[in-house]
N, C-alpha and C positions, 0 to 999 in steps of 0.2 A: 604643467608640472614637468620639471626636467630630468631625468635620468643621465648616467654617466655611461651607460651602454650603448653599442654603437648602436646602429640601426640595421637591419639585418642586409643582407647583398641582393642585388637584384637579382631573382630568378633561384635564388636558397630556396630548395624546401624545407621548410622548420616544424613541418609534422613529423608526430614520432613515427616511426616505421609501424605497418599495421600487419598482425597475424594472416596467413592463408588463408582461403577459405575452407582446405582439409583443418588446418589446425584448427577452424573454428568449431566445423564438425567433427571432429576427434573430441574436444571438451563437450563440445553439447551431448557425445555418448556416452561419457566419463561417468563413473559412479559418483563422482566428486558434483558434479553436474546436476545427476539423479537426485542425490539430497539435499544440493541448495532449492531444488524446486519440490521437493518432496514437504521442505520446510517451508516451505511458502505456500504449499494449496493445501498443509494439514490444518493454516491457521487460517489461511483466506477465505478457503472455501466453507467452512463452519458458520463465520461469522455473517459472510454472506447471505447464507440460505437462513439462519437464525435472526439477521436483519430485517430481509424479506417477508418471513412469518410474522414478524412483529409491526409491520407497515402495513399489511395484509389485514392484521388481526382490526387493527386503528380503522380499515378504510372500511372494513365487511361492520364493526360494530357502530360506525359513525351512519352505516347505510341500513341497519337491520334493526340497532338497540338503540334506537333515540331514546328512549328513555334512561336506561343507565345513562347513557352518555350526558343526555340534561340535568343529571343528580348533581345538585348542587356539594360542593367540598366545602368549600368557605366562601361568604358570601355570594359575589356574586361569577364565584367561581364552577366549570363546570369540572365532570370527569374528561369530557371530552377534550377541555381545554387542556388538562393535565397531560395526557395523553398523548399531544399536540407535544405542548414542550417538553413530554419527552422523546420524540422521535430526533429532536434537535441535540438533547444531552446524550440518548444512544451514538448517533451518528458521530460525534467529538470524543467520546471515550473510544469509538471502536478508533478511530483515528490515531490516538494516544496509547492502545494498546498495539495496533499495528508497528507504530514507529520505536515503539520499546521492544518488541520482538524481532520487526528488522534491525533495528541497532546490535541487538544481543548475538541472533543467531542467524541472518541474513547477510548484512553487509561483512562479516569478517570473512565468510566463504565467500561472497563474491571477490573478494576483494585480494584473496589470495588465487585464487581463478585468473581474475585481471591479469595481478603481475604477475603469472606465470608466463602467459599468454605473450603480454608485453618483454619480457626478459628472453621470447623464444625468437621475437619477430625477428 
């Protein structure tokens, strides 16, 4: 594939210039800072610990309550088997709710952080 640009010069640096490391630590004290990560472990941390209990629940009832668990649902279906796929459809929703919470209220703070950062260097 050919381009009409040149080729860069030997010995160019062609990285963008990068912030300090006070400037990095000046944001990371920033209340601006505070809240993009305030909004990332009010949603992470829930989901995780509410994942966890519910992987918990699957492994203590697959070791304690065989019986519920071999209760037949439809043929020769079990509970436990249900159970099973759902730890599969938990795990993709919580994925899908993540990535629509960081799209909404995540990445536009980080992303005005960034270029601020980059526009100081």
């Amino acid at each position: 594939m050919a381009t009409d640009a040149p080729p860069p010069e030997a010995g160019a640096d062609t990285r963008p210039a990068q912030p300090s490391t006070d400037a990095f630590t000046a944001v990371q004290q920033s209340e601006e800072f505070g809240e993009l990560r305030r909004a990332h472990r009010s949603f992470a941390f829930p989901l995780t610990i509410g994942f966890i209990v519910w992987y918990l629940l699957y492994v203590l009832l697959s070791n304690y309550a065989g019986g519920f668990m071999g209760t037949k649902v439809i043929g020769n279906i079990n509970v436990a088997f249900v159970f099973g796929l759902a730890q599969f459809l938990t795990t993709f929703l919580i994925a899908w709710f993540y990535s629509r919470h960081a799209a909404a209220k995540l990445d536009p703070k980080a992303e005005a952080i960034k270029s601020r950062m980059e526009a100081d260097a």
